[in-house]
DSSP file (Angstrom, degrees, kcal/mol; ACC not computed):
  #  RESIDUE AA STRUCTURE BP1 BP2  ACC     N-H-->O    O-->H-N    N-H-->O    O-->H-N    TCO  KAPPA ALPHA  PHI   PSI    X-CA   Y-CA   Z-CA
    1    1 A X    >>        0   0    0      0, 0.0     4,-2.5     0, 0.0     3,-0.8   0.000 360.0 360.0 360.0 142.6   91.6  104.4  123.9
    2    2 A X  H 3>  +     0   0    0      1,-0.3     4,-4.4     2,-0.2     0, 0.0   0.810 360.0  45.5 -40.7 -60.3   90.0  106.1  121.1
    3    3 A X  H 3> S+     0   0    0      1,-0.2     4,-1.0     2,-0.2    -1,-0.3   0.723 110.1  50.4 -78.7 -29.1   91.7  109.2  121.2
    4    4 A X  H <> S+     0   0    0     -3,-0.8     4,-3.7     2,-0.2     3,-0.3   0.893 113.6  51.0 -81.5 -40.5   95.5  107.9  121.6
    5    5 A X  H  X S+     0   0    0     -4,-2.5     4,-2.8     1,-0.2     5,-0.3   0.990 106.8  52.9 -43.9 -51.8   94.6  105.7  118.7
    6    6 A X  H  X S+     0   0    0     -4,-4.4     4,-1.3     1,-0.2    -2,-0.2   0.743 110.7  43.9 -40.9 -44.2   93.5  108.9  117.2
    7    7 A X  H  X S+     0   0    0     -4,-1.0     4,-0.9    -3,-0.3     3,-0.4   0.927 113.1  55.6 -47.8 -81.4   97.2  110.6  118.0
    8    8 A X  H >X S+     0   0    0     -4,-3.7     4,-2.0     2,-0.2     3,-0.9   0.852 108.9  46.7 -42.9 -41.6   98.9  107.3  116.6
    9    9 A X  H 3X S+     0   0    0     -4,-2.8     4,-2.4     1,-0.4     5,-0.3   0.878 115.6  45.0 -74.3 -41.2   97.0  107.5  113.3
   10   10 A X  H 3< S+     0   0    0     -4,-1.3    -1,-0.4    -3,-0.4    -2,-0.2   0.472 101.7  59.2 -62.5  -7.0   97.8  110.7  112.9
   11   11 A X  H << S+     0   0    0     -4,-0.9    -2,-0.2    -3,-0.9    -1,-0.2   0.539 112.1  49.6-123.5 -51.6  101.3  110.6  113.8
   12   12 A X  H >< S+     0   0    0     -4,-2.0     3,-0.7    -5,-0.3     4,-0.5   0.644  99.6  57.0 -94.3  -9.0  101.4  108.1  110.8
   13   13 A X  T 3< S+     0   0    0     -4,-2.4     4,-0.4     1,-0.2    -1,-0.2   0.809 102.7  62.6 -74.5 -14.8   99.5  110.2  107.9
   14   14 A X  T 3> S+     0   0    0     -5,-0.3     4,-1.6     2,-0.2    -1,-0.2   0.562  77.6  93.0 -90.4   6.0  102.5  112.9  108.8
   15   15 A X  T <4 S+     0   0    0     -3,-0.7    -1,-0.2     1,-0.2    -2,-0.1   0.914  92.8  43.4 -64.9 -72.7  105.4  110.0  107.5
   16   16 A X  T  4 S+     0   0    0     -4,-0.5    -1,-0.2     1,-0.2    -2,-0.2   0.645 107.9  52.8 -33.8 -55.3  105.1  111.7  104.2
   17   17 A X  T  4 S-     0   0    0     -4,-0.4    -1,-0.2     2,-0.0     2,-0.2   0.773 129.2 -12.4 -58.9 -63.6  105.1  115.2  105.3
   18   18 A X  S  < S-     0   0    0     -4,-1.6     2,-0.1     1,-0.1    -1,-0.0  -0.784  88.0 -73.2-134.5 176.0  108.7  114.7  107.6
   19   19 A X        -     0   0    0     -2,-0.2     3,-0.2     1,-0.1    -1,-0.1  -0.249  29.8-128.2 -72.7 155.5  110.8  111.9  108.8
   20   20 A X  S    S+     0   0    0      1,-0.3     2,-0.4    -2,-0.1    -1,-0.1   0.955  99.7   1.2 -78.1 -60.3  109.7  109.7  111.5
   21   21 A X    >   -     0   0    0      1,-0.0     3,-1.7    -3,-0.0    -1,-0.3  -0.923  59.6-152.9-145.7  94.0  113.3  110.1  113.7
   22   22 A X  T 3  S+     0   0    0     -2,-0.4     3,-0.3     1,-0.3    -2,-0.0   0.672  99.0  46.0 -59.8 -13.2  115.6  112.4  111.9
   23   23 A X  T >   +     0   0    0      1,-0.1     3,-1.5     2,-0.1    -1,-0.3   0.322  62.3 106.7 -97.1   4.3  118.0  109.9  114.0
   24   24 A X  G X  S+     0   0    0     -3,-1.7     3,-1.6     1,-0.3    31,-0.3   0.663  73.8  73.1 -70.1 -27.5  117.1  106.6  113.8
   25   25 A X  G 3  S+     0   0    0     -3,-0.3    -1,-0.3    -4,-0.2    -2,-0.1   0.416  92.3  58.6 -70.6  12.8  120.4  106.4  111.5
   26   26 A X  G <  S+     0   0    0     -3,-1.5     2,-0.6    28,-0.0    -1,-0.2   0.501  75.8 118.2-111.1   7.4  122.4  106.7  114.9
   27   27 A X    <   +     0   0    0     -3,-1.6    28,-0.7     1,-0.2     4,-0.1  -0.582  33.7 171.5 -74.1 102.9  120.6  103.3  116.5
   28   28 A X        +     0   0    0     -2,-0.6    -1,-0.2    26,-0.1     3,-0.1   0.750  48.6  90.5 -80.7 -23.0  123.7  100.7  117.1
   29   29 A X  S    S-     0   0    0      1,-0.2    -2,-0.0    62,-0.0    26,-0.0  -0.368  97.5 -88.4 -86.8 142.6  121.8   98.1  119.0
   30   30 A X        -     0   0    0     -2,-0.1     2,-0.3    27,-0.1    -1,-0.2  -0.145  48.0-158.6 -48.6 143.3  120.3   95.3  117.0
   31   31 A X  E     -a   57   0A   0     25,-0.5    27,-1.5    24,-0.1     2,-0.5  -0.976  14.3-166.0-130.7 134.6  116.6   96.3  115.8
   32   32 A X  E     -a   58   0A   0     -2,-0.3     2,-0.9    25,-0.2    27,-0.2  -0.917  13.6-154.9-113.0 115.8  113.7   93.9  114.8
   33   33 A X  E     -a   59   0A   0     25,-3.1    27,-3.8    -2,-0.5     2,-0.9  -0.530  19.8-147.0 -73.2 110.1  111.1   95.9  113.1
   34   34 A X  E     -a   60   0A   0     -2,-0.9     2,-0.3    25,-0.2    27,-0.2  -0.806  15.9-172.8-108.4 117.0  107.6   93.9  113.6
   35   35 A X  E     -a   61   0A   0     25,-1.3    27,-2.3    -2,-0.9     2,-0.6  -0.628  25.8-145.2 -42.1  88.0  104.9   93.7  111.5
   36   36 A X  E >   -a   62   0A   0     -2,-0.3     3,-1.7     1,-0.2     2,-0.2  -0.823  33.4-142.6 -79.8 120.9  101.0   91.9  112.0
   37   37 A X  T 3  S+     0   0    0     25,-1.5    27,-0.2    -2,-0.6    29,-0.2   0.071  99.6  50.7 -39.1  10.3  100.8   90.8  107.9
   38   38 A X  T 3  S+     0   0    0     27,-0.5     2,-1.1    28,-0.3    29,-0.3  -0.134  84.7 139.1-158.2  29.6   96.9   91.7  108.0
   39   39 A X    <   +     0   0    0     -3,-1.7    27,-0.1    27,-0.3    25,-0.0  -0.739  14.7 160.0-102.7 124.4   97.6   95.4  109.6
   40   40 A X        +     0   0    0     -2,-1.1    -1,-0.1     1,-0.1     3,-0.1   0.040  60.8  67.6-136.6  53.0   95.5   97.8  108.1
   41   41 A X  S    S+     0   0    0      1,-0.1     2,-0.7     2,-0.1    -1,-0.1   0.760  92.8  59.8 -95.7 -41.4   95.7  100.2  110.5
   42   42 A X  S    S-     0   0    0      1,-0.2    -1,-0.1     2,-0.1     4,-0.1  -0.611  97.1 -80.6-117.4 120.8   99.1  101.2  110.2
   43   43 A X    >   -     0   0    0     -2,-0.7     3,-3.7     1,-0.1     4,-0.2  -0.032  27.1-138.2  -6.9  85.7  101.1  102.7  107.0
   44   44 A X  T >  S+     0   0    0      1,-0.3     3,-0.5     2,-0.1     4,-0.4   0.707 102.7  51.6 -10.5 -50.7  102.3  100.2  104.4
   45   45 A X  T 3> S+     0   0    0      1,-0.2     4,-1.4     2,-0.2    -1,-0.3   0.489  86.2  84.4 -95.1 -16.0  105.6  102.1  104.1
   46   46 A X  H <> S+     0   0    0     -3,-3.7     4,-2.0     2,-0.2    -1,-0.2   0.890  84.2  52.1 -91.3 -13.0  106.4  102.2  107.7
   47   47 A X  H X> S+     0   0    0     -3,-0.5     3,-2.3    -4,-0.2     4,-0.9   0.980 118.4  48.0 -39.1 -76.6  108.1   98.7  108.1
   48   48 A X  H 3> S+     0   0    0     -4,-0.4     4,-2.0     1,-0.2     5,-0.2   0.698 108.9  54.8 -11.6 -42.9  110.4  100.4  104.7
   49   49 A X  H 3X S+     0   0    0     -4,-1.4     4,-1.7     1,-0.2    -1,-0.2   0.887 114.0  36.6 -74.3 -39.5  110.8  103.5  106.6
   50   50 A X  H <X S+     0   0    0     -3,-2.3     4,-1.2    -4,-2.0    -1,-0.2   0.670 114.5  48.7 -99.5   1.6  112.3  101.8  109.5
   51   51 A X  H >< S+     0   0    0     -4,-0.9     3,-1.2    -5,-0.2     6,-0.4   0.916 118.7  50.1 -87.1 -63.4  114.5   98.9  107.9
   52   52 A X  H 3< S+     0   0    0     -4,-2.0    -2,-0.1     1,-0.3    -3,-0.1   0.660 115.6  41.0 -72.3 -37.6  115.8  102.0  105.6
   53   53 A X  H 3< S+     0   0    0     -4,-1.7     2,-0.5    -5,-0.2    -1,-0.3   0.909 104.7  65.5 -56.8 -58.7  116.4  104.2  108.6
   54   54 A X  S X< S-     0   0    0     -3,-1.2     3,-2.0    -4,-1.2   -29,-0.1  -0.781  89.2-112.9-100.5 138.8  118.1  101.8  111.3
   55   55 A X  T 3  S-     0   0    0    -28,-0.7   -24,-0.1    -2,-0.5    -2,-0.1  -0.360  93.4  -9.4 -79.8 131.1  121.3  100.5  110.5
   56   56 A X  T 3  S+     0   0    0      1,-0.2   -25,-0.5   -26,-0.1    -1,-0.4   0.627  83.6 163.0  55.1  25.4  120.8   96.7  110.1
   57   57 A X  E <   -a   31   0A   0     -3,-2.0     2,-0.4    -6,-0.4   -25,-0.2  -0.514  21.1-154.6 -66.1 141.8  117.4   96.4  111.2
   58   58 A X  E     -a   32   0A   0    -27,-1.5   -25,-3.1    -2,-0.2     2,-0.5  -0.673   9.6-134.5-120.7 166.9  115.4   92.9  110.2
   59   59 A X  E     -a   33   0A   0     -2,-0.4     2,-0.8   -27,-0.2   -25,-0.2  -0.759  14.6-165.7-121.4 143.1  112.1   92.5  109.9
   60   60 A X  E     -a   34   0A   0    -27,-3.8   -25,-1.3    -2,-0.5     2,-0.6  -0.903   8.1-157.9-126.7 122.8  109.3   89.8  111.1
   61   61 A X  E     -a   35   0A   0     -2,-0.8     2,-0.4   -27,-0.2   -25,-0.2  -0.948  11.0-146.0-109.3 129.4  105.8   89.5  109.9
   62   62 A X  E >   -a   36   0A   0    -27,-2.3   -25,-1.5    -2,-0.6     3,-0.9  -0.607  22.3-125.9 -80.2 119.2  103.4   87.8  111.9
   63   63 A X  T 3  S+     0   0    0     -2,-0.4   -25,-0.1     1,-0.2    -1,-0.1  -0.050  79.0   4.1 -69.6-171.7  101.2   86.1  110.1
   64   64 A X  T 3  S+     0   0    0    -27,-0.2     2,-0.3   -28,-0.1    -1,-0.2   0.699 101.1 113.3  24.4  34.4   97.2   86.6  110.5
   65   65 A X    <   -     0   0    0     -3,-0.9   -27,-0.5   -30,-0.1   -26,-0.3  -0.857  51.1-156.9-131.7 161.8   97.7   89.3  113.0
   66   66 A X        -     0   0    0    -28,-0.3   -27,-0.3    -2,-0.3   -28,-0.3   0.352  60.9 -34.8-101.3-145.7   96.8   93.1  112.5
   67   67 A X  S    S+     0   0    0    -29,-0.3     2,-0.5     1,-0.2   -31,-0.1   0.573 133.8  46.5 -80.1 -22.5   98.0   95.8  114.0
   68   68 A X        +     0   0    0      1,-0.1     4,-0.3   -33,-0.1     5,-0.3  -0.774  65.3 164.8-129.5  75.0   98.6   94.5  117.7
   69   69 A X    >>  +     0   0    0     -2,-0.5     4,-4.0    -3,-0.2     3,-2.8   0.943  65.9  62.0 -59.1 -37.3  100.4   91.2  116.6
   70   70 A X  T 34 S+     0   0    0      1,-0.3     7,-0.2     2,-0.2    -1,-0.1   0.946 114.1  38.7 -51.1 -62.0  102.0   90.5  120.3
   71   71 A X  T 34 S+     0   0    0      1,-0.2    -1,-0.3     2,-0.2    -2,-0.2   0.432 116.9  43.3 -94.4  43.1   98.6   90.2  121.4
   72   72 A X  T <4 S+     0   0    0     -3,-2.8    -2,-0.2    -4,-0.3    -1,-0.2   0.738 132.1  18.8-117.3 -16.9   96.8   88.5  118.7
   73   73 A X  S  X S+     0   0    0     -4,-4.0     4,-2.3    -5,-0.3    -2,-0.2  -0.439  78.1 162.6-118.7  58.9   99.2   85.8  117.8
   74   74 A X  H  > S+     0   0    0      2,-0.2     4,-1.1     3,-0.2     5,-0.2   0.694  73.6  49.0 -19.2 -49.7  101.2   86.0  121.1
   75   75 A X  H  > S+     0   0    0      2,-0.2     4,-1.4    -3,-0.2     5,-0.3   0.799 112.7  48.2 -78.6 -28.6  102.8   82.5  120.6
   76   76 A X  H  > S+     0   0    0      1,-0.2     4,-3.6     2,-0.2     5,-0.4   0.962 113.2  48.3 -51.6 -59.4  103.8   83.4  117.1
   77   77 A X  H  X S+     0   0    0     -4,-2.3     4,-1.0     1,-0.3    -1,-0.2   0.913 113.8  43.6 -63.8 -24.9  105.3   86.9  118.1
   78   78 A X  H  X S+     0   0    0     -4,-1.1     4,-1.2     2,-0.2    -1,-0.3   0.671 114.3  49.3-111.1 -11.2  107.4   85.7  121.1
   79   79 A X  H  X S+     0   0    0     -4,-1.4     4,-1.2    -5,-0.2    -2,-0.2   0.822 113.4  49.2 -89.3 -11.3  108.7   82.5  119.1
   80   80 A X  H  X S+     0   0    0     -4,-3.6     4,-0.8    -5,-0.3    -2,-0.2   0.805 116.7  41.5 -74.7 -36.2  109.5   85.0  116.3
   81   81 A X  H  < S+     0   0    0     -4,-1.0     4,-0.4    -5,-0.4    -2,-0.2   0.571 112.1  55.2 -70.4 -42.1  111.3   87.3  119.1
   82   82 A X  H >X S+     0   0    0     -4,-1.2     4,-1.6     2,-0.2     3,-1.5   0.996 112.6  42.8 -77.0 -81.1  112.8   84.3  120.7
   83   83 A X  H 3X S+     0   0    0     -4,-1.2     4,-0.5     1,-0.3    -2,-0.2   0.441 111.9  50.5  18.1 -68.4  114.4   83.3  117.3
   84   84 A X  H 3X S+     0   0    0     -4,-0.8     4,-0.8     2,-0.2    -1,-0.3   0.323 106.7  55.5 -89.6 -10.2  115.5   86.4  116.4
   85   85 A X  H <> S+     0   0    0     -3,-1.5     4,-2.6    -4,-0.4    -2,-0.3   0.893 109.0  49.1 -68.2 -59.0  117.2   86.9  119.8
   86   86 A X  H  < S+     0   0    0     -4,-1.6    -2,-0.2     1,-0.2    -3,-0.2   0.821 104.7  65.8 -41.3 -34.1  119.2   83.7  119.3
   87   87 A X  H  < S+     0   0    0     -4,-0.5    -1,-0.2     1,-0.2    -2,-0.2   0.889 106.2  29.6 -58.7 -79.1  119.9   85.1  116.3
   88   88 A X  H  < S-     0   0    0     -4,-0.8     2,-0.2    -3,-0.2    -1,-0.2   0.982 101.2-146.9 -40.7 -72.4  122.0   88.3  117.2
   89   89 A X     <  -     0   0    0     -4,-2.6    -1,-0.2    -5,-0.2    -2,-0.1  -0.652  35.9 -29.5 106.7 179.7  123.4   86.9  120.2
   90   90 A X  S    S-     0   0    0     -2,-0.2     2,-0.4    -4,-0.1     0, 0.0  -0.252  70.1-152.9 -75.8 143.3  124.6   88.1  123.7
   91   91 A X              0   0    0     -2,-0.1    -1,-0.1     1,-0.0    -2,-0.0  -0.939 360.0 360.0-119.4 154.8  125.8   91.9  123.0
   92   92 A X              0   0    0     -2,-0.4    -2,-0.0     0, 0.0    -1,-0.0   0.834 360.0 360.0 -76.0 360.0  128.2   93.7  125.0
């Protein structure tokens, strides 16, 4: 919907202004920060913002997706997901 988009975008001109989660540095649990490579909706810096932020967070870029990678490359995003589950492992 127009208006939540509206909210989101705004939400993300204000990264400069203050921090996104003044807390994000207390997030134990394995993080993958994801990415559509051909989003250019959404703040260059905010992948940066959040690998810099969360303690061992990794990062995936989907290729040829935008801003809503799951669905536009849907088999891409969940074999990237999949992957990066194995990856980590079982957690207590």
């Amino acid at each position: 919907d127009l208006r939540g988009f509206g909210n989101a975008c705004a939400a993300l001109a204000a990264l400069h202004q203050a921090p996104i989660a003044p807390d994000l540095d207390e997030i134990a649990a394995p993080t993958l920060v994801v990415t559509g490579a051909d989003d250019h909706h959404t703040d260059a810096r905010m992948p940066g913002i959040l690998l810099d932020a969360i303690p061992g967070a990794s990062l995936c870029s989907i290729p040829q997706a935008g801003y809503a990678a799951p669905l536009e490359r849907g088999p891409q995003f969940s074999a990237a997901l999949l992957d990066w589950l194995a990856s980590v492992g079982p957690q207590p």
